[in-house]
N, C-alpha and C positions, 0 to 999 in steps of 0.2 A: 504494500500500500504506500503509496506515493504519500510526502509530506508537504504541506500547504506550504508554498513558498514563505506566505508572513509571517508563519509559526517556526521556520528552518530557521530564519534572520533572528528571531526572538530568541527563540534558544542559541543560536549563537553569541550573542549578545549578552544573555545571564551566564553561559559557559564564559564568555572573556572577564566578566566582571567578578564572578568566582574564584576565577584562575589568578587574577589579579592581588585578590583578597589573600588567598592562600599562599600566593608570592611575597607578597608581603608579610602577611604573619610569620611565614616559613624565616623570611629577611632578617626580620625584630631577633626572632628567637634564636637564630645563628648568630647572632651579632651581640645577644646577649650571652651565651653560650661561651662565646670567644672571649667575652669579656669578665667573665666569670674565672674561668680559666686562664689567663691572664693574669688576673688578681690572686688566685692562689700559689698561681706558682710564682707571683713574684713575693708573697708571704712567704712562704715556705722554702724561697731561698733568704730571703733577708732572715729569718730564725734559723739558719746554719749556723748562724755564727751566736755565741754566748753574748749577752748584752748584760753590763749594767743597766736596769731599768731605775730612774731616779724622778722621783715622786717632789716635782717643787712644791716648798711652801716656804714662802718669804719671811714669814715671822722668825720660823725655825732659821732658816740660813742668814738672818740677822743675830739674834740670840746666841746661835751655837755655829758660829765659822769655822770650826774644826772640829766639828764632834756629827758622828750616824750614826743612824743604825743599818743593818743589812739583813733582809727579809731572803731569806730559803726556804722556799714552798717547797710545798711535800709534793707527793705519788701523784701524776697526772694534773699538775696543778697548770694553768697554764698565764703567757703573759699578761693577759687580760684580768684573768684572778689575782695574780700575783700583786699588781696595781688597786685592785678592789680592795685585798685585804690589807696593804696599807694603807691605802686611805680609812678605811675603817677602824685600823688602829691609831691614826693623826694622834685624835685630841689626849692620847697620852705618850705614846712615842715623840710626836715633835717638842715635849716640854723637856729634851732631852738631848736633841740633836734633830736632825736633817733625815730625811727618809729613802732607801736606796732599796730596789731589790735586783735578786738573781736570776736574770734570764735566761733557763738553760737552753744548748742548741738541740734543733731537732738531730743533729748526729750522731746525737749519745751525751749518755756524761763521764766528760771530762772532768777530773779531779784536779791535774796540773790546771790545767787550761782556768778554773774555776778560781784556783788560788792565784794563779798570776791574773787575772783580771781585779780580785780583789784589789790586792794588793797594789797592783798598778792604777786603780781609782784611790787607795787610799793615800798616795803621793803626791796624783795627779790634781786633787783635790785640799793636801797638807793637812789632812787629820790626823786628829792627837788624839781622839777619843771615841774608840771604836763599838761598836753594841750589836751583837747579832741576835737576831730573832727566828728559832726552828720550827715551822710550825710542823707539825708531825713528821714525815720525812726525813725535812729538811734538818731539823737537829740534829741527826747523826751527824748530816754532811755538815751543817756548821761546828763541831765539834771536830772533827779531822783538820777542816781547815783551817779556823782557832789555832792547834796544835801543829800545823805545817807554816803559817803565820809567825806563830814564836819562834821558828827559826830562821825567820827571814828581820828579824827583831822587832815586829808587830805584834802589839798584847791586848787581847781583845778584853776588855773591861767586864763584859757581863755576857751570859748568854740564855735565853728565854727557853726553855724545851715545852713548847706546847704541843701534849700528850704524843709524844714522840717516843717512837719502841727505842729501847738498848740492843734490838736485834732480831732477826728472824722467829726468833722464841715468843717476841710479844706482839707478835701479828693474831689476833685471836679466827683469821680464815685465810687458813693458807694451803689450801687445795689450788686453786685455780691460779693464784700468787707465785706458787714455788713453779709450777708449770711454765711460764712466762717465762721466769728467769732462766730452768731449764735452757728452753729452745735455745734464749738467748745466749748462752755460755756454752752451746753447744752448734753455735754458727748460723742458727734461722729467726728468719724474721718471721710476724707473722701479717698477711696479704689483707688489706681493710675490710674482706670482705669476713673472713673467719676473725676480723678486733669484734666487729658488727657484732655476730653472735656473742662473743665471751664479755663485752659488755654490757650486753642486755641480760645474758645470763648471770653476772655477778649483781646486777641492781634486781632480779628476778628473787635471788635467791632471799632478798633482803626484800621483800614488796613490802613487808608490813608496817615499814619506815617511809613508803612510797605510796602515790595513787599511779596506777597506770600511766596516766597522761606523763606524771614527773617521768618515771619508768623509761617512757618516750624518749621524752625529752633530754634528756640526760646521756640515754645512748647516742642518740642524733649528734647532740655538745661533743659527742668526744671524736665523733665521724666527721667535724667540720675541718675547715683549711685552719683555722683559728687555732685547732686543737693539738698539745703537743703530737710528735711523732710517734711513730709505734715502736720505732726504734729506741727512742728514747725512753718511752713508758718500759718496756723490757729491761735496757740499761740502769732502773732506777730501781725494778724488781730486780732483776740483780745484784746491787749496791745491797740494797736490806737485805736480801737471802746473805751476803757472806760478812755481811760485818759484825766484826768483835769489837766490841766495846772498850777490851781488855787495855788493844792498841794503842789506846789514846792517855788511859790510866797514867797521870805524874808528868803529863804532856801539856797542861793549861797552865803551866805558871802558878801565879795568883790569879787568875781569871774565876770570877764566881758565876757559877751555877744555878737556878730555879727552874721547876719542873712544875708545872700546872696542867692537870687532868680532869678526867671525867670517870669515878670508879663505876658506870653505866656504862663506858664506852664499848660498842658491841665491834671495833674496831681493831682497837690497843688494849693487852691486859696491862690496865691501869697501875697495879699494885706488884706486880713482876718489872715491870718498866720502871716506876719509879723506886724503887727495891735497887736494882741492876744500877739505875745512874749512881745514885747515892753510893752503891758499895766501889764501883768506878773512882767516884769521884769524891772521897769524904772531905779532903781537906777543902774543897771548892762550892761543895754545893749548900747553898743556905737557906735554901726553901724545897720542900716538897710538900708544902701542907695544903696549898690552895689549890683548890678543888672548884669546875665548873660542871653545872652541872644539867646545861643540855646537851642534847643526845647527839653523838657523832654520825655523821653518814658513813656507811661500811665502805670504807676504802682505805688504804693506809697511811694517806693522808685527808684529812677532811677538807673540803672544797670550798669552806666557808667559815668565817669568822665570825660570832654571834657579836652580839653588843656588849652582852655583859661580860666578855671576856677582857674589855678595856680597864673595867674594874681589879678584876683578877692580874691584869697585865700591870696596874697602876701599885697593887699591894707587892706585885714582885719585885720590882724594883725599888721600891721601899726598903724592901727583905735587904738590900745592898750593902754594903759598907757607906756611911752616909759621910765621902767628902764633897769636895765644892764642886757642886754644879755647873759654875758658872761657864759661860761661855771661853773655850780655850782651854 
């Protein structure tokens, strides 16, 4: 059956304006695609490299011209948090000094690499009075460095252990944990698509601290460009699987110690951990009494800094030897 000339024209004319459409749509989305892509891999190469992250606030850098502190976030923590959670700790860290944290690269961690960065801001900067702050993780690795520091003649004044294991022992789930580190000490990475699963399945196993949507969410967070590397999450499961505490034992100088936990934490065993620093560290540590006491996210470093930790953070440093503040 033959088609009405007027009716051929017509439909050709809805097929061009179709075609058009879909060219276009198809255009946007390529172009945003490209652009997408683009932007991750130009993230994901600038986080090669370790960065001081430094957090301005002009009050603090009037006050205190040679004094910071140095934020080491914990397990999977990434740049973006690292900044959140000092800003969150400001209104008592900056009454102290200037605010600084450790941006690891997505390469792995590097321990040299870490310590010569510190140390080369602590020069590059001419501070005299140095303060580090571990939030779960990150303590161990501030305590190495601390003790690799004093050999370069840098003496770190104080260091904050918030609910930070003494070691693979006070990881309180360490199935899925020690497996990480496996592959990794054993040459393999693992492919985003198998992180995908063991993400969701580590916040799965933990839902009753979750609603689904967080559940989501949270695995999506760690699947972005944004999001440390897999390589590097590995690297950092490996760090807590083999570190001895022992190592460092008569290695801080006079540097003092305080330890603030959660004996809830369904995380870190609270009382093993702070047990372990103490016997580590007697002659240094001068607080383990303070105690916070909302609930950790199951991870083995927590991804988030409550409010009233500021409080806890503000009695710890009290706990100090109390000399002159003053700026210098």
């Amino acid at each position: 059956m033959s088609m009405d000339p007027a009716d051929f024209l017509r439909s050709a004319e809805n097929l061009k304006r179709f075609s058009r459409r879909r060219f276009l749509a198809g255009s946007v989305l390529g172009l945003t695609l490209a652009a997408d892509l683009f932007v991750t891999r130009q993230i994901q190469r600038y986080r090669e490299d370790l960065e001081i992250l430094r957090v301005r606030d002009d009050d603090a850098e009037r006050r205190f011209p040679s004094a910071s502190w140095f934020l080491f976030p914990g397990y999977k923590t990434s740049w973006e948090e690292t900044v959140w959670i000092l800003n969150s700790l400001r209104p008592v860290l900056a009454s102290r000094g200037q605010l600084a944290g450790v941006g690891y690269s997505n390469l792995g961690l590097d321990v040299d690499d870490i310590v010569a960065a510190v140390f080369r801001y602590i020069r590059n900067h001419q501070l005299r009075r140095v303060y580090f702050y571990g939030h779960s993780f990150g303590g161990m690795l501030a305590v190495e460095v601390a003790a690799r520091l004093l050999e370069r003649g840098v003496a770190v004044e104080l260091i904050i252990l918030d609910s930070s294991p003494a070691g693979a022992q006070d990881v309180l789930d360490r199935a899925m944990f020690t497996g990480v580190a496996a592959l990794y000490d054993a040459g393999y990475r693992i492919p985003s698509v198998l992180r995908g699963g063991y993400e969701l399945g580590e916040r799965v196993l933990h839902k009753d601290e979750r609603t689904w949507e967080t559940v989501m969410d949270q695995t999506l967070e760690q699947l972005s460009p944004l999001a440390p590397s897999t390589t590097l999450i590995q690297a950092e499961a490996s760090y807590i699987y083999h570190y001895d505490v022992r190592l460092y034992s008569g290695a801080l100088g006079n540097t003092s110690l305080a330890f603030i936990g959660n004996p809830e934490d369904r995380t870190v065993n609270y009382f093993g951990a702070k047990y372990e620093w103490a016997a580590a560290f007697p002659g240094n540590m001068v607080s383990t009494s303070l105690v916070t006491r909302a609930p950790g996210p199951p991870t083995p470093a927590r991804s988030g800094t409550p409010a009233s930790t500021r409080t806890w953070c503000a009695r710890c440093c009290g706990c100090t030897p109390r000399r002159s503040w003053a700026a210098g």
